[in-house]
Every structure is written in C-alpha cells, then in structure tokens.
N, CA, C and O atoms as a GROMACS GRO file, in nm:
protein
  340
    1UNK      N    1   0.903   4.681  -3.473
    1UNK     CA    2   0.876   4.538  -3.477
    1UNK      C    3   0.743   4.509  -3.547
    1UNK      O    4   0.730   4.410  -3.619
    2UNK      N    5   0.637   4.603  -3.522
    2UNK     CA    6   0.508   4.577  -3.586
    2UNK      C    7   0.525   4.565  -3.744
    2UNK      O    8   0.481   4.496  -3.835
    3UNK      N    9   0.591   4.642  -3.730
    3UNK     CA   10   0.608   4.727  -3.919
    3UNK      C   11   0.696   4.584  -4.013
    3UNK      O   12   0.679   4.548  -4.129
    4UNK      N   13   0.791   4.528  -3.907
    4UNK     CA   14   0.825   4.418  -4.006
    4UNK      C   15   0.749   4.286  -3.980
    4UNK      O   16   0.794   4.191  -4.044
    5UNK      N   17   0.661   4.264  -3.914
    5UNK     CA   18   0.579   4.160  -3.898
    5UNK      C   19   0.469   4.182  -3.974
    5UNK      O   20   0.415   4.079  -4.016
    6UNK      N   21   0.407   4.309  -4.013
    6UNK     CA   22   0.300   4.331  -4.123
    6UNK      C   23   0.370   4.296  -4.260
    6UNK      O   24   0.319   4.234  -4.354
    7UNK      N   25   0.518   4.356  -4.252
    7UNK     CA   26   0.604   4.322  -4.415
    7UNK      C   27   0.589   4.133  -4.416
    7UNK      O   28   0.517   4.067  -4.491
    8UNK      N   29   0.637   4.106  -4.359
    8UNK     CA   30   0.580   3.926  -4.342
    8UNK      C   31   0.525   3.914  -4.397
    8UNK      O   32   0.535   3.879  -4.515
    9UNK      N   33   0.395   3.953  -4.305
    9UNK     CA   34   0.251   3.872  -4.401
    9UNK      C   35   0.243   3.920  -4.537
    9UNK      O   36   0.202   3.850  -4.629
   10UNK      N   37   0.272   4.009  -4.547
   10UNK     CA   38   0.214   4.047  -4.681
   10UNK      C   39   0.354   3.988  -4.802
   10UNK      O   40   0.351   3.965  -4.922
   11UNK      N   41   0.426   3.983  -4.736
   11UNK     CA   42   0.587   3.950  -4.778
   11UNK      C   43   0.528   3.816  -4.828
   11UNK      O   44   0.546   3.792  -4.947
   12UNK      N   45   0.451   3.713  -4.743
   12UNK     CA   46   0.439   3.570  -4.740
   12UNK      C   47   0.303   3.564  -4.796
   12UNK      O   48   0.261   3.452  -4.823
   13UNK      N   49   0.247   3.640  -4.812
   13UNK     CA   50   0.108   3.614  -4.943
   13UNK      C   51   0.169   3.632  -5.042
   13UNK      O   52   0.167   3.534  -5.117
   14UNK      N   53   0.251   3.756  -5.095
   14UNK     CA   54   0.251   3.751  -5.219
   14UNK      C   55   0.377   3.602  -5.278
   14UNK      O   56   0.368   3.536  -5.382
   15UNK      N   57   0.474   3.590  -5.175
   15UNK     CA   58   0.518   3.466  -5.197
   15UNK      C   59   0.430   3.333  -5.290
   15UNK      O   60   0.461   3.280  -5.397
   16UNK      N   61   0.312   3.308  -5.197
   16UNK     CA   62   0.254   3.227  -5.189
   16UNK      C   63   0.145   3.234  -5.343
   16UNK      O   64   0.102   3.129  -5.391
   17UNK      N   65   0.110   3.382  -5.410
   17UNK     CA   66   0.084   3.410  -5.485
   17UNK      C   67   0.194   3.414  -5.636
   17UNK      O   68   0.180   3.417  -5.759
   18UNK      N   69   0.273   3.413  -5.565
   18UNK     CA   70   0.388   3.426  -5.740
   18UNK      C   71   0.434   3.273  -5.734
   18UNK      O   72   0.546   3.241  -5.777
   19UNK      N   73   0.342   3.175  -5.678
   19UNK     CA   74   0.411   3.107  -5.653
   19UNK      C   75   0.306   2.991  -5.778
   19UNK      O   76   0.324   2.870  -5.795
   20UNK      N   77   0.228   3.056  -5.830
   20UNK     CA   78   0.097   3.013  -5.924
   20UNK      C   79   0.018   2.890  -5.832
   20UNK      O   80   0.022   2.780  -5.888
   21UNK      N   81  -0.043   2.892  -5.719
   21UNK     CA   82  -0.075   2.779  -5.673
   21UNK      C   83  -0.158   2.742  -5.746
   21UNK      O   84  -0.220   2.818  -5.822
   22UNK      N   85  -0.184   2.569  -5.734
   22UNK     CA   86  -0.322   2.510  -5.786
   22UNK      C   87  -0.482   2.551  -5.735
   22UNK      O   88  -0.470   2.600  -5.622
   23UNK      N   89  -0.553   2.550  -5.754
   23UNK     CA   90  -0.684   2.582  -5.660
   23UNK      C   91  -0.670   2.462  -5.551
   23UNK      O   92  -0.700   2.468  -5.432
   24UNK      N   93  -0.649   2.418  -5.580
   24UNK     CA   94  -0.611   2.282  -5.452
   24UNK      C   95  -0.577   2.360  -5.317
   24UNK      O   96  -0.632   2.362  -5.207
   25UNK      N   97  -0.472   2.420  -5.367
   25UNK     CA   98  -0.340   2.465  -5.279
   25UNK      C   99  -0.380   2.609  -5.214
   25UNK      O  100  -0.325   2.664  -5.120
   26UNK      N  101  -0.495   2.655  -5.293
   26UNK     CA  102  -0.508   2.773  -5.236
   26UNK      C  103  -0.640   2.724  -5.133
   26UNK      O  104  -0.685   2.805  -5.053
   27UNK      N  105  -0.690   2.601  -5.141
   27UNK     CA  106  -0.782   2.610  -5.092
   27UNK      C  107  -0.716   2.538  -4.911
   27UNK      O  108  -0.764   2.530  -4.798
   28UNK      N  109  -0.609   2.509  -4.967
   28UNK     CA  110  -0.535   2.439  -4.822
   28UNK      C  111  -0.436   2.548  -4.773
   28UNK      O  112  -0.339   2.527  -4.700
   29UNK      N  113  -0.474   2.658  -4.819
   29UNK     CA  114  -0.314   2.742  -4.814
   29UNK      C  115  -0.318   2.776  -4.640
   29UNK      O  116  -0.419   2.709  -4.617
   30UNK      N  117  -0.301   2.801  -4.578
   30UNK     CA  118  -0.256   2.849  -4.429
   30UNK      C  119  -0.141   2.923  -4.412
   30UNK      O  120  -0.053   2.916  -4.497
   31UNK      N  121  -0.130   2.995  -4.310
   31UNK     CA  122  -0.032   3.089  -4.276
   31UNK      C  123   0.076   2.990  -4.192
   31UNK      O  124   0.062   2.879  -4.142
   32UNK      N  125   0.189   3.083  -4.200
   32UNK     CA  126   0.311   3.016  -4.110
   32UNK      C  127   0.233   3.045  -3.988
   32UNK      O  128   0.137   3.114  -3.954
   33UNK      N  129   0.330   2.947  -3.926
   33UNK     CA  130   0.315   2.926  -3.772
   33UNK      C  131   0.327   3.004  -3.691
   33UNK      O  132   0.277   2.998  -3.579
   34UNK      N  133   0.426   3.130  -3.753
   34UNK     CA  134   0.497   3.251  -3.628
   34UNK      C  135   0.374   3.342  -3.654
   34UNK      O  136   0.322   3.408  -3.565
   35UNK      N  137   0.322   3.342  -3.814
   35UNK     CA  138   0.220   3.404  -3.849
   35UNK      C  139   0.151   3.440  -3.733
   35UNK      O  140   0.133   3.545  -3.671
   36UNK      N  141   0.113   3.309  -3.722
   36UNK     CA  142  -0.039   3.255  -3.626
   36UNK      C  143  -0.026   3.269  -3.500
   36UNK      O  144  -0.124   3.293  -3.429
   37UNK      N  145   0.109   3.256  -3.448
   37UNK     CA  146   0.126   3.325  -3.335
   37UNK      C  147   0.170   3.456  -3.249
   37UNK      O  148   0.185   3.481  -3.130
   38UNK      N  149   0.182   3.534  -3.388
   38UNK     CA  150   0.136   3.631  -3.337
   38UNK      C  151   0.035   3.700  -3.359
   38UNK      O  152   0.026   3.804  -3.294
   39UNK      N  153  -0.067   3.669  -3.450
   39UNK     CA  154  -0.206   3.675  -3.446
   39UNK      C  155  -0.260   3.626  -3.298
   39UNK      O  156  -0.336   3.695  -3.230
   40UNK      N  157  -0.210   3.500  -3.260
   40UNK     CA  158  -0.312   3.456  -3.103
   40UNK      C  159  -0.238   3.573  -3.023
   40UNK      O  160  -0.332   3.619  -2.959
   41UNK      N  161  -0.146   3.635  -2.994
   41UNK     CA  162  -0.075   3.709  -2.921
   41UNK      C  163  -0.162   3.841  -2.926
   41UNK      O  164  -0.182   3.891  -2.815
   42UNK      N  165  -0.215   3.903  -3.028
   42UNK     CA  166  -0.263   4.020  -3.050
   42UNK      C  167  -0.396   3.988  -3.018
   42UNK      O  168  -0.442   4.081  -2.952
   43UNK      N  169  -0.474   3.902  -3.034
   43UNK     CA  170  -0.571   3.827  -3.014
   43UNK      C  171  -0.597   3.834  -2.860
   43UNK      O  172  -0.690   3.901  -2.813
   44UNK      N  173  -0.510   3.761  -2.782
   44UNK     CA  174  -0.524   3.790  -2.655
   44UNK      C  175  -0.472   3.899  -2.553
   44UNK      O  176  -0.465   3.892  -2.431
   45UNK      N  177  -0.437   4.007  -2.645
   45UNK     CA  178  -0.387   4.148  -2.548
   45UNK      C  179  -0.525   4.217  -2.591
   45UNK      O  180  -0.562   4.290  -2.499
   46UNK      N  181  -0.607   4.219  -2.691
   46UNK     CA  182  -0.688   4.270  -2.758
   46UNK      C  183  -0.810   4.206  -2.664
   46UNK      O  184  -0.917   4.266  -2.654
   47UNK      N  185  -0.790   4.105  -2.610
   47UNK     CA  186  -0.925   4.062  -2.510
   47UNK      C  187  -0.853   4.099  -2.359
   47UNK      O  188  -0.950   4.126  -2.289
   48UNK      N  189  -0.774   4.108  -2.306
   48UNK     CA  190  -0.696   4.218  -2.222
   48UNK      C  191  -0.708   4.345  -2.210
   48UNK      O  192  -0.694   4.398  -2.099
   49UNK      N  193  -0.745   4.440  -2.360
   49UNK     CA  194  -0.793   4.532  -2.347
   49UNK      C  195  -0.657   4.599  -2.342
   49UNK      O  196  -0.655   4.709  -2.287
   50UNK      N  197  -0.543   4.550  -2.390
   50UNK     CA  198  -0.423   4.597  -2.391
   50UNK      C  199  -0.334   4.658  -2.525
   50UNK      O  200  -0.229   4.721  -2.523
   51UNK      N  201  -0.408   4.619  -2.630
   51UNK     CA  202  -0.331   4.670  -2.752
   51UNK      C  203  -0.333   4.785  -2.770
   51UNK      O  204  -0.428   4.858  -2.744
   52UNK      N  205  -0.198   4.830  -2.830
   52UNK     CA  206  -0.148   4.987  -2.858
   52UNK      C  207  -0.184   5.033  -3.036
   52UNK      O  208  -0.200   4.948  -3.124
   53UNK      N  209  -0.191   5.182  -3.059
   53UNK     CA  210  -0.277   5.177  -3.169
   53UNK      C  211  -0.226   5.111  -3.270
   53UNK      O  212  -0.286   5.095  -3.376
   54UNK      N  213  -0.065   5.052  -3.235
   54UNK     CA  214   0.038   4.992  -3.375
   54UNK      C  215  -0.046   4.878  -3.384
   54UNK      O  216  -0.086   4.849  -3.496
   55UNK      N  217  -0.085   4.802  -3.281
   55UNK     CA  218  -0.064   4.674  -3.259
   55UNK      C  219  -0.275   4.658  -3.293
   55UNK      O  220  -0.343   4.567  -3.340
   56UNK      N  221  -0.294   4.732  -3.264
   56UNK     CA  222  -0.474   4.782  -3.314
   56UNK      C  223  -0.449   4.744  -3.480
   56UNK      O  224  -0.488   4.644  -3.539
   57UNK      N  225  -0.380   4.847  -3.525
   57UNK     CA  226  -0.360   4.833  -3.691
   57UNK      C  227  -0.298   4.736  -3.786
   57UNK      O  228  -0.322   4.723  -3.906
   58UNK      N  229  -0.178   4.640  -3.678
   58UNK     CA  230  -0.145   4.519  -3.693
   58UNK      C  231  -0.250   4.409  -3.756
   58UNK      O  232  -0.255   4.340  -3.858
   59UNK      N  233  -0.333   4.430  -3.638
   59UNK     CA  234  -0.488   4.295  -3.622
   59UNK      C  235  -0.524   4.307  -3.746
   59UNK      O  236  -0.515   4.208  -3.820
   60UNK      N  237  -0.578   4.442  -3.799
   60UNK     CA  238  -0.689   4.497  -3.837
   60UNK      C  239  -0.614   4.440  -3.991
   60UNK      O  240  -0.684   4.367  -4.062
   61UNK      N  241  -0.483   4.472  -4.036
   61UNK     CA  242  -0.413   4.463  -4.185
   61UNK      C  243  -0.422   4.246  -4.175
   61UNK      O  244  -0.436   4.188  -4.282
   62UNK      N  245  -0.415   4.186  -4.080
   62UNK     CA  246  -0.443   4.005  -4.085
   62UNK      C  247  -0.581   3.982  -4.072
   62UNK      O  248  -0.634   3.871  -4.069
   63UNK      N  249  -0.636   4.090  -4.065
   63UNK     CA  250  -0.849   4.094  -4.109
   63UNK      C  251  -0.833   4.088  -4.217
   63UNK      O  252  -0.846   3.989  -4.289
   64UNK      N  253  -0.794   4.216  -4.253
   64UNK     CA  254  -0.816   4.236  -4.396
   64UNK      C  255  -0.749   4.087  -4.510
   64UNK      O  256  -0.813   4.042  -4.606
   65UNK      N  257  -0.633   4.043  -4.473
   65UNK     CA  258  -0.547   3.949  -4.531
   65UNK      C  259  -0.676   3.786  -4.500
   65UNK      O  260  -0.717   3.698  -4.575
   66UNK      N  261  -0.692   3.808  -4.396
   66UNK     CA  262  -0.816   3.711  -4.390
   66UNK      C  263  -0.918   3.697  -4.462
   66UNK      O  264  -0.947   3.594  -4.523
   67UNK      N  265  -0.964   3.772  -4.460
   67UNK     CA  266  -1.093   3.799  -4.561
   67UNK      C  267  -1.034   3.773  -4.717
   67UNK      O  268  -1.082   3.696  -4.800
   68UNK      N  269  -0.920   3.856  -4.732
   68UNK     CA  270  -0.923   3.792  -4.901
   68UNK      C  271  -0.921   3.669  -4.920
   68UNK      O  272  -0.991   3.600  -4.995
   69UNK      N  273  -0.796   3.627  -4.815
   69UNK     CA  274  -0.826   3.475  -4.842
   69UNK      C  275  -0.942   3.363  -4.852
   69UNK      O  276  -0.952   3.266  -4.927
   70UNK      N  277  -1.043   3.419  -4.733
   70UNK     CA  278  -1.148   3.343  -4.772
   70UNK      C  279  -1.236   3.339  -4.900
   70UNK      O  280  -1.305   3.245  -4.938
   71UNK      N  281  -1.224   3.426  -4.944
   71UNK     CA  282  -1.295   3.515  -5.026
   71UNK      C  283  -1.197   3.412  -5.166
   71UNK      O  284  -1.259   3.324  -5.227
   72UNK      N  285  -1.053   3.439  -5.196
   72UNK     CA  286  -0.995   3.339  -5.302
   72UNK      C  287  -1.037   3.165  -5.271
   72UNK      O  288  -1.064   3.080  -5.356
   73UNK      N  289  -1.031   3.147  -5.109
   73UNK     CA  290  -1.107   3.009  -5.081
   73UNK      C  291  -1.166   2.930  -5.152
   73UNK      O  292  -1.145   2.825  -5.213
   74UNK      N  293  -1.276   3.029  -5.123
   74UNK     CA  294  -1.432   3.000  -5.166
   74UNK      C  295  -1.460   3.035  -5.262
   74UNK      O  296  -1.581   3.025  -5.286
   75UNK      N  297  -1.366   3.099  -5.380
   75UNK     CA  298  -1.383   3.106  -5.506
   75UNK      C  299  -1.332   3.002  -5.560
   75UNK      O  300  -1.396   2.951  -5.652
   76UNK      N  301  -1.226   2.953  -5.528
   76UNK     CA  302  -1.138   2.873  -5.574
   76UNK      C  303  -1.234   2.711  -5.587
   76UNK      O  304  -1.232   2.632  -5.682
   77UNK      N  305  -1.318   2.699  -5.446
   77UNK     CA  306  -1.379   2.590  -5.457
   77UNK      C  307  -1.489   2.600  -5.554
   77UNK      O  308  -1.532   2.494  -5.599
   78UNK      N  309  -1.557   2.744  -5.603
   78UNK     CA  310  -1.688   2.702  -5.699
   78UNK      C  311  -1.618   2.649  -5.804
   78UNK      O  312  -1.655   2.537  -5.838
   79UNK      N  313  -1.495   2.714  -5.888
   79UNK     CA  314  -1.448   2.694  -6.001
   79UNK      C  315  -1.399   2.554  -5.976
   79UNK      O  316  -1.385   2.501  -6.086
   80UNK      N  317  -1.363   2.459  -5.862
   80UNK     CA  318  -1.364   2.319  -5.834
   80UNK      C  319  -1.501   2.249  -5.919
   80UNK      O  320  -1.506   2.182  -6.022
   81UNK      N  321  -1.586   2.290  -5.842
   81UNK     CA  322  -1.731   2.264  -5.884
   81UNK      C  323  -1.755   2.281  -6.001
   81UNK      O  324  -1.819   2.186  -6.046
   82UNK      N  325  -1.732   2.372  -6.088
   82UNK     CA  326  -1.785   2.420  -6.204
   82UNK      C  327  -1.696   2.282  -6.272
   82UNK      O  328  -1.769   2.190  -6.312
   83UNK      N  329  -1.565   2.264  -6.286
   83UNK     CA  330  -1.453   2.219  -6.296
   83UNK      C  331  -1.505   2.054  -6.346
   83UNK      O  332  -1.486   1.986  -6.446
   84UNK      N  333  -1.588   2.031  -6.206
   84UNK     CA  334  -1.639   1.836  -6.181
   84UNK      C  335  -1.766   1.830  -6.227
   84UNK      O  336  -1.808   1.714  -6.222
   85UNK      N  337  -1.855   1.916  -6.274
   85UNK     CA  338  -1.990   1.927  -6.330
   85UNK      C  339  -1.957   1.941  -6.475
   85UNK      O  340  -2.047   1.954  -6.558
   0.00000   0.00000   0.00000
C-alpha cells in the first residue's frame, strides 16, 4: 500500500508538470486531498511514535516532494517579479 501511494505522488507531480503550468499555477499548485491525508495520517502516527520503517520512508519521499516544490514556488514568484519590473 505504501509503494502505491508514493507512485501517486510522484505519479501526480509529474502529471502536474507535463501539464506546462503557468507560474501562476505553480505558484497555487497544491496536492490532492487524499494526498494530504495521508500525509496528516503519517504525520500523526509519527507524533505517536508509531511509524514503521515503510511508512518512515513514505514521510521522508513527501519532504523531499515538498521542498522541491517550494523551492519551484519561490522561484516561480522571483521570475513574477523580474516579469512586473
């Protein structure tokens, strides 16, 4: 179950990537909903002190997916800026 919920996300970025968004769009982009809930799910077994090492490496691959995104974010908004100057 872990293994196809990591194919997801990454299934649903690159979606979201072939999908040519605007910088607009990347800057509003958000994850699905089931996404997100099972992020709060891992989230709160992980403050439980309950996650197994799948479910450890789960978190750790929607860090990593996190971070790029912020990272395209906040790029996306200088080239806004550069864009209106």
């Amino acid at each position: 179950m872990t293994l196809d919920l990591q194919q997801s996300i990454f299934a649903e970025l690159a979606d979201f990537i072939t999908s040519q968004p605007t910088l607009e769009e990347i800057i509003i982009y958000r994850i699905s909903q089931s996404q997100q809930e099972r992020i709060d799910e891992l989230l709160e077994r992980n403050r439980e002190g309950m996650l197994s090492l799948a479910e450890r490496q789960e978190m750790e691959a929607y860090q990593v997916i996190s971070h790029v995104m912020s990272l395209a974010k906040a790029k996306a908004r200088l080239k806004l800026q550069c864009q209106a100057n």
